[in-house]
C-alpha positions in Angstrom: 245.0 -213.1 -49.3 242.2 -214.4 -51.5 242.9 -216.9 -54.3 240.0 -216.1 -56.5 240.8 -217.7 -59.8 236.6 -217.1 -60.7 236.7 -213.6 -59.7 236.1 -212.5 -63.5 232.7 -214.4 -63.1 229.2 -213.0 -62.6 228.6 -215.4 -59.7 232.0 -215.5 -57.7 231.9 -214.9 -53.8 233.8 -211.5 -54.3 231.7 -209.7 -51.6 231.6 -213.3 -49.6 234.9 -212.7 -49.2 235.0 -208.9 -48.3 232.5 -210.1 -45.2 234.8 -212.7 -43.7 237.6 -210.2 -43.6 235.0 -207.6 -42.2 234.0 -210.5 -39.3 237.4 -211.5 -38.8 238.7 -207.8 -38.2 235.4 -207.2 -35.8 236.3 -210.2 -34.4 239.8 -209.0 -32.7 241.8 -209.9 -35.8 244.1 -207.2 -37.3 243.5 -207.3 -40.8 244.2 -204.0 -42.9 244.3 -205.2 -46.3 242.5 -207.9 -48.4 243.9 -208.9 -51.4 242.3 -211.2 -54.4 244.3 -212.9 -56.9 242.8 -214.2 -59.9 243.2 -215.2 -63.5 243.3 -212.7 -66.1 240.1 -210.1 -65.9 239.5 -209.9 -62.3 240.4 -206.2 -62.2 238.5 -205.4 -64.9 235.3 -206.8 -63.3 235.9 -205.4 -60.3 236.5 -201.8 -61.6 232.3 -202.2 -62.4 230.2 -199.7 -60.4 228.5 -202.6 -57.9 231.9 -203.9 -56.6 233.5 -200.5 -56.5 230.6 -199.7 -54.3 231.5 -202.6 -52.4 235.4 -202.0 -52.7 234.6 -198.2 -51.0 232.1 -199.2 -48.5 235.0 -201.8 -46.9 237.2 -198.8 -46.8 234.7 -196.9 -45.1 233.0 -197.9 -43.1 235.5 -200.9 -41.8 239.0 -199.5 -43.0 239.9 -202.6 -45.3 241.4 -202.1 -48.2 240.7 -204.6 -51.2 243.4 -205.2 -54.4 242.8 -207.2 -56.8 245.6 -208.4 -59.0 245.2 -210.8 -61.9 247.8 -213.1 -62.8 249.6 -213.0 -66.3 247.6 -213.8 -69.4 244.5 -213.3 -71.4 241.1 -212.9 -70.0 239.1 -216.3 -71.2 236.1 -215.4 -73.7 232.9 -216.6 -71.6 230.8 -218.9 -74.6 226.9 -218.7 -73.7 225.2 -222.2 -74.0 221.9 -221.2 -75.7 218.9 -222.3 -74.1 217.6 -225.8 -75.0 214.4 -226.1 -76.0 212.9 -229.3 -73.8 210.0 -230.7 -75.3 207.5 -232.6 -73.2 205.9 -235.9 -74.4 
């Protein structure tokens, strides 16, 4: 069990993650199942095409199975800074 609270970010360590358990259960370890928990929107982001990829190749090719399950709530609205303009002197 992964608590991932910043699985809904671009930049979390979801497929981080996915290799420890994929060391771990080449390792000698039995582990059949991987699951994330996160805040609210962390199984929307991981129903995008580049981590179901990764989601499909664990259960391939290493027979781990990922879930994600958020916790109760609203997904937080990101807020982009805009880019600062730096002037040079």
């Amino acid at each position: 069990m992964e608590i991932a609270l910043g699985l809904p970010n671009p930049q979390s360590e979801f497929e981080k993650d996915i290799l420890k358990a994929v060391i771990a259960k080449e390792s000698g370890n039995e582990v059949r199942r991987l699951m994330f928990i996160s805040r609210a929107g962390g199984e929307k982001k991981c129903s995008q095409p580049g981590r179901r990829a990764v989601i499909a190749w664990a259960r391939e090719k290493h027979d781990l199975a990922i879930e994600v399950h958020d916790l109760p709530g609203t997904a937080r609205v990101r807020i982009r800074k805009k880019a600062q303009a730096v002037s040079s002197r």
